[in-house]
VOGU-3710 file (C-alpha; in Angstrom, 3 decimals, decimal comma):
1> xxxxxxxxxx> 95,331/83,120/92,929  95,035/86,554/93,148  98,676/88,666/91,967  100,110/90,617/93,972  100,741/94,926/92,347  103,966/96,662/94,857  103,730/100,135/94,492  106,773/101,423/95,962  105,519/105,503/95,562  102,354/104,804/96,831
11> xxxxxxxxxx> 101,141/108,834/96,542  98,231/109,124/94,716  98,458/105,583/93,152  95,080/104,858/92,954  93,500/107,770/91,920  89,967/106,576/90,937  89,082/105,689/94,393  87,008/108,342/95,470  85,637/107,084/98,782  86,978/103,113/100,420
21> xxxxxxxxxx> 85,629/101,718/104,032  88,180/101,947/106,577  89,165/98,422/107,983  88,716/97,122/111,480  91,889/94,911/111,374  94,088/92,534/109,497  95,496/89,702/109,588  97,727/86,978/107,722  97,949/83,572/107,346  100,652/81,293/106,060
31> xxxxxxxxxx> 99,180/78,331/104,584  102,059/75,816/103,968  100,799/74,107/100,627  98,007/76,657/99,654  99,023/77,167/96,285  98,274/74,476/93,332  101,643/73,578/92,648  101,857/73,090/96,611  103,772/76,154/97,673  103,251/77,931/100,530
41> xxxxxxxxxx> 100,883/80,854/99,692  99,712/83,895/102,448  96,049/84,927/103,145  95,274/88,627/103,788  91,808/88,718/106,116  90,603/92,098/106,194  87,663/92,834/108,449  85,252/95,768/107,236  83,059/97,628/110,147  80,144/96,464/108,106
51> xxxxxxxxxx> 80,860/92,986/109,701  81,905/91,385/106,220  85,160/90,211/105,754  87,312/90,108/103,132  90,487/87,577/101,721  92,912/87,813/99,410  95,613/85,113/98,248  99,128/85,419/96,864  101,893/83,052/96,483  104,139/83,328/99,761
61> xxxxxxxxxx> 106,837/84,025/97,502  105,523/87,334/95,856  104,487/88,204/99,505  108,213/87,860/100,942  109,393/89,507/97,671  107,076/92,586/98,570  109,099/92,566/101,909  112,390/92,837/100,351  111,524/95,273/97,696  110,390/97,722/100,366
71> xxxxxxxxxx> 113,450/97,007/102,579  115,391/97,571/99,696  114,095/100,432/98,998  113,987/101,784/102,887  117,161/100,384/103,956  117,280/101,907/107,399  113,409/100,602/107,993  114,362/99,194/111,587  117,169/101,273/112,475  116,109/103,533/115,272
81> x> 113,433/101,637/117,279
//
């Protein structure tokens, strides 16, 4: 399975990419015993304009922690809408 990097100051953190394709959309998947241990894990689809498609995998668990280390770190993320 594939881990999953947060990068809470996201500015600049990937400098070596020079040029990336833009996706057409995205879209996740919760598959309820995905990993091998049998834990729920979430697929990322990503569709490219070139037609290809792309997935990723991570353990539903370092996907939901993502989610609260961002709203951790933006506490007032819904406020306002």
């Amino acid at each position: 399975m594939i881990p999953l990097s947060i990068h809470l100051d996201g500015d600049n953190c990937w400098p070596e990419m020079k040029e990336w394709i833009e996706a057409e959309g995205l879209q996740i998947a919760v598959l309820p015993g995905g990993t091998s241990s049998g834990r729920p894990s979430v697929t990322i689809r990503i569709e490219l304009p070139t037609g290809e498609t792309v997935l990723a995998q991570t353990s539903a668990r370092l996907f939901c922690s993502a989610g609260r280390m961002i709203t951790s770190r933006y506490p007032d993320l819904f406020e306002g809408d």
